[in-house]
C-alpha positions in Angstrom: 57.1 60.0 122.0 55.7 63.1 123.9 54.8 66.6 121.9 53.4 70.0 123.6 51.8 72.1 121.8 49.6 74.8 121.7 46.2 76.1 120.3 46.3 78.6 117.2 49.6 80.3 116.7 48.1 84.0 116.2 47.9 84.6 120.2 51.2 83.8 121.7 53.2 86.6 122.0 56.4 85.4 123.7 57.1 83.0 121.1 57.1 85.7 118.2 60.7 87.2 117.1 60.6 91.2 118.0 60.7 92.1 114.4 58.4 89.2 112.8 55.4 90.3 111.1 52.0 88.9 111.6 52.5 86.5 108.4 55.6 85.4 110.2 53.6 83.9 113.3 53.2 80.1 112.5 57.0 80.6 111.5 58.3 82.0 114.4 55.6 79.1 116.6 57.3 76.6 114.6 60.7 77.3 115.9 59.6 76.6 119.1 56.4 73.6 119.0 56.8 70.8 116.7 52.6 70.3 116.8 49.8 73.0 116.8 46.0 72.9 117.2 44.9 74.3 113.8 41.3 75.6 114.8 40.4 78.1 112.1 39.1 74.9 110.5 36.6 75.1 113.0 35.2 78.5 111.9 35.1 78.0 108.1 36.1 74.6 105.5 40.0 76.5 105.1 41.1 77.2 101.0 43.6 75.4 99.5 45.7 78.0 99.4 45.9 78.6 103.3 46.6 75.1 103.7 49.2 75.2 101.0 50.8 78.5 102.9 51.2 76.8 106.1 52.5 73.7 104.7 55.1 75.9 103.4 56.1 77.6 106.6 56.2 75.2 108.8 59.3 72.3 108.8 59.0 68.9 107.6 58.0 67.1 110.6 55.7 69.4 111.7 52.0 68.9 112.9 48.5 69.8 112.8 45.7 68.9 114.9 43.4 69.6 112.7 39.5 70.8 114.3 36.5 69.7 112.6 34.7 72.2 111.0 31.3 73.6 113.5 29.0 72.0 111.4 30.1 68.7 111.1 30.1 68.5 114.8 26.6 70.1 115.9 27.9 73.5 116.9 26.7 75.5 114.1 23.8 78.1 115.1 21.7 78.7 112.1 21.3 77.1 108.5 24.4 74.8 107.4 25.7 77.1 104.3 26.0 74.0 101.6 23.4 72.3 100.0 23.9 69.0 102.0 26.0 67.4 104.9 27.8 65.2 102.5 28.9 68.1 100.5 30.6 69.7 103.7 32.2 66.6 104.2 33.4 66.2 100.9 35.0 70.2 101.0 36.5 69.4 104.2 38.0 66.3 103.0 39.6 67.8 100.2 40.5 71.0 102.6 42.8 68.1 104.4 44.3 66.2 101.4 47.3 68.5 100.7 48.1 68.4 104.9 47.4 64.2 104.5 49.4 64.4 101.5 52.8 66.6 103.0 52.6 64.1 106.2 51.3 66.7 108.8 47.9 66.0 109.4 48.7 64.6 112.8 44.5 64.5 113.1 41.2 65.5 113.0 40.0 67.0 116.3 36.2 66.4 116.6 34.7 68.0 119.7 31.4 68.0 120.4 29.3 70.0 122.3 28.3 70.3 125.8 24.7 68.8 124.7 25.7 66.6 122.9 25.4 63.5 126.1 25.2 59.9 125.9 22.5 58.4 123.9 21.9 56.1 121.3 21.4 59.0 118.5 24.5 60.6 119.2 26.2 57.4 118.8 25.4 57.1 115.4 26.0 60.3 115.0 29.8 59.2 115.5 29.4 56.1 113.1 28.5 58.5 110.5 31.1 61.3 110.9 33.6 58.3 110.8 32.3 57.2 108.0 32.5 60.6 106.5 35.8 61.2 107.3 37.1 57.6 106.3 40.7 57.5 105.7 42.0 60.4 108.3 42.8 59.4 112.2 39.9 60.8 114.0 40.7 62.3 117.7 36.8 62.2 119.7 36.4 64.7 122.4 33.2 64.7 124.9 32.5 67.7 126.6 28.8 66.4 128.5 29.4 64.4 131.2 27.1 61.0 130.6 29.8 59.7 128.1 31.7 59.3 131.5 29.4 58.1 133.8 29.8 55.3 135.9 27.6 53.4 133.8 28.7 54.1 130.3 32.8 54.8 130.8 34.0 51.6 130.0 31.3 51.6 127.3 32.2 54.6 125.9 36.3 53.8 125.9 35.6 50.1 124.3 33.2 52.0 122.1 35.8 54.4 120.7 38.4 51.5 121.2 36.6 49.1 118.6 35.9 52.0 115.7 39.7 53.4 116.0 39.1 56.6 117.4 41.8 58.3 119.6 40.4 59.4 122.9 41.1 63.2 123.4 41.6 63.6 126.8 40.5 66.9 128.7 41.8 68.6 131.7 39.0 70.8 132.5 37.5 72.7 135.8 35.3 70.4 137.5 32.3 72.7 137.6 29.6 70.3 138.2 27.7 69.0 135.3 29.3 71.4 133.1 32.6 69.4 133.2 34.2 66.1 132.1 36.4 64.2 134.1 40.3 63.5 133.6 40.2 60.3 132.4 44.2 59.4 131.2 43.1 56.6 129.4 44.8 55.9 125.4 42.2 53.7 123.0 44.6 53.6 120.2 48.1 52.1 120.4 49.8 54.5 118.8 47.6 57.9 119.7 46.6 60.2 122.5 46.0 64.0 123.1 45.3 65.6 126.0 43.7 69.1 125.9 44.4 71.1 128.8 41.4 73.9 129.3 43.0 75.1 132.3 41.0 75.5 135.8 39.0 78.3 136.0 35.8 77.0 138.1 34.6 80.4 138.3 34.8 81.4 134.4 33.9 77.9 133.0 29.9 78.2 133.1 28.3 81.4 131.1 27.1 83.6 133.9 25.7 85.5 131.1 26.8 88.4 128.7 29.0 88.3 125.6 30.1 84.8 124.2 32.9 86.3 123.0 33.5 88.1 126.6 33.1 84.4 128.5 35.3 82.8 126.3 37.7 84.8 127.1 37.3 84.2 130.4 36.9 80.7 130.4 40.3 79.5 129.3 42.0 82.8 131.6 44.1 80.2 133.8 48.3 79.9 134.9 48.8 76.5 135.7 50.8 75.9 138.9 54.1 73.6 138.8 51.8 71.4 141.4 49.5 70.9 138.5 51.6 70.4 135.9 53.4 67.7 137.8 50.4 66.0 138.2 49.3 65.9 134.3 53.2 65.1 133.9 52.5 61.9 135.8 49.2 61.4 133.3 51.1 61.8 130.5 53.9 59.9 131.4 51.4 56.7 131.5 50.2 57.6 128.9 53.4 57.2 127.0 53.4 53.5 128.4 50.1 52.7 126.5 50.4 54.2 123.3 53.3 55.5 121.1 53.0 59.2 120.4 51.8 61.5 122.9 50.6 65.2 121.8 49.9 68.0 125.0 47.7 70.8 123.6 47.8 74.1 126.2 44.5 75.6 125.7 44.6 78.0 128.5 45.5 81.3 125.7 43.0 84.1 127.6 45.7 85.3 129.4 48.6 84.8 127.4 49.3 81.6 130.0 49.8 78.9 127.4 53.4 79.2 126.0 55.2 79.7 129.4 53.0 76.9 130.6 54.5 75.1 127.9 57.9 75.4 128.2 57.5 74.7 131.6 56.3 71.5 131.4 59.0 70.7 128.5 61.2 71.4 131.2 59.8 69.5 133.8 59.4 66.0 130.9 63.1 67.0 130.0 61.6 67.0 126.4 63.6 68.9 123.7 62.1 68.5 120.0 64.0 68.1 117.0 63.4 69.3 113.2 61.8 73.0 114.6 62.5 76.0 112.5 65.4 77.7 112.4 65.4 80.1 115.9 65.5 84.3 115.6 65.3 84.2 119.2 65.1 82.5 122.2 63.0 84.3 124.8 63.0 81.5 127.4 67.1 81.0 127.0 68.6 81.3 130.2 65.7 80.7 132.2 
């Protein structure tokens, strides 16, 4: 089975009825996605009662791809704000038990950082983050290049193979040693997710100002039906090695990532059951 998705539902405004409100968002994304990248998680360890709210607006079959929070995965600048590691883990693991619990945890996204490369430390690192987060399908995403050197790439697939991890696969622009390559390769039977970044070689490294300003500009990309048809063929082998299948469009700068979406629905000849009920349309007719 093969899902498409998209990151956040906050940002996409061709998917929202004309008259829905913004607490009608993740309702109005469910009539149209059947799995979403939750990445508020990453910010901030989310209440129970968010959790609880989008469990209630979103239909039973629904999905979250849930990100780990910053500071389980090294991104956090500054102090961590518990009083340990294990008692952000333990917060974040309750966090997830009423999405575990409902069935729509689809799984814990843990991307690390562009520093974090290919060494022995950073490998236990991953031992103890699984073992932290026991009991939940754990999706590991590089973003340093080492992990896929010539060297260490069967390495690193066997090693992810042989703890159960799910390999999160990234379409990304190749912008020297600032990118990962695209490596279709499932090391789970029964789960894969590709993230597709988009291709902006130009916006992909800081050149310097804002973060806020170059991340903005970093995902800013409109994929091109050549494209697509070539991460259709990925995913399509993909599908052959493992059972389920989620796309994630990350490309929201520009407001790319739901029309890129649908297109490539249209090019699979996917349509997904159990959605929310529709208001409207907007790509009928297309």
């Amino acid at each position: 089975m093969i899902e498409i998705g998209l990151t956040g539902w906050g940002d996409h405004p061709d998917v929202y009825a004309p008259s829905s409100t913004a607490k009608e968002k993740l309702m109005d994304y469910s009539s149209h996605f059947p799995v979403v990248e939750l990445d508020a998680t990453f910010y901030a360890i989310q209440p129970e009662r968010n959790i609880q709210k989008w469990i209630r607006e979103t239909p039973d079959h629904f999905g979250f791809i849930v990100k780990a929070y910053q500071g389980m995965t090294g991104h956090l600048r500054g102090e961590l704000p518990y009083e340990s590691k294990e008692e952000m883990f333990d917060l974040f693991r309750l966090s997830m038990g009423p999405l575990q619990k409902a069935g729509k945890l689809s799984l814990v996204l843990v991307q690390f950082p562009p520093w974090f490369d290919c060494v022995k430390e950073n490998v236990d690192e991953i031992r103890y983050i699984c073992k932290h987060l026991e009991g939940f399908d754990i999706g590991i995403e590089f973003r340093h290049q080492s992990w896929y050197a010539e060297e260490f790439r069967e390495k690193t697939l066997q090693f992810l193979r042989e703890n159960n991890l799910i390999h999160v696969i990234a379409d990304e622009p190749q912008a020297g040693t600032g990118s990962v390559p695209f490596i279709p390769s499932a090391t789970r039977s029964d789960k894969a997710v590709i993230r597709l970044h988009g291709r902006n070689v130009a916006g992909w490294q800081n050149p310097g100002g804002s973060r806020e300003h170059w991340r903005k500009v970093r995902y800013l990309y409109d994929y091109t039906d050549r494209e697509l048809k070539g991460i259709q063929t990925a995913v399509e082998e993909l599908a052959q090695q493992t059972e389920y299948v989620a796309v994630i469009f990350n490309n929201n700068s520009g407001g790319h990532a739901a029309e890129n979406a649908k297109r490539f629905q249209k090019m699979l000849q996917l349509s997904f059951e159990d959605l929310a009920p529709k208001q409207l349309d907007i790509f009928e007719g297309e």
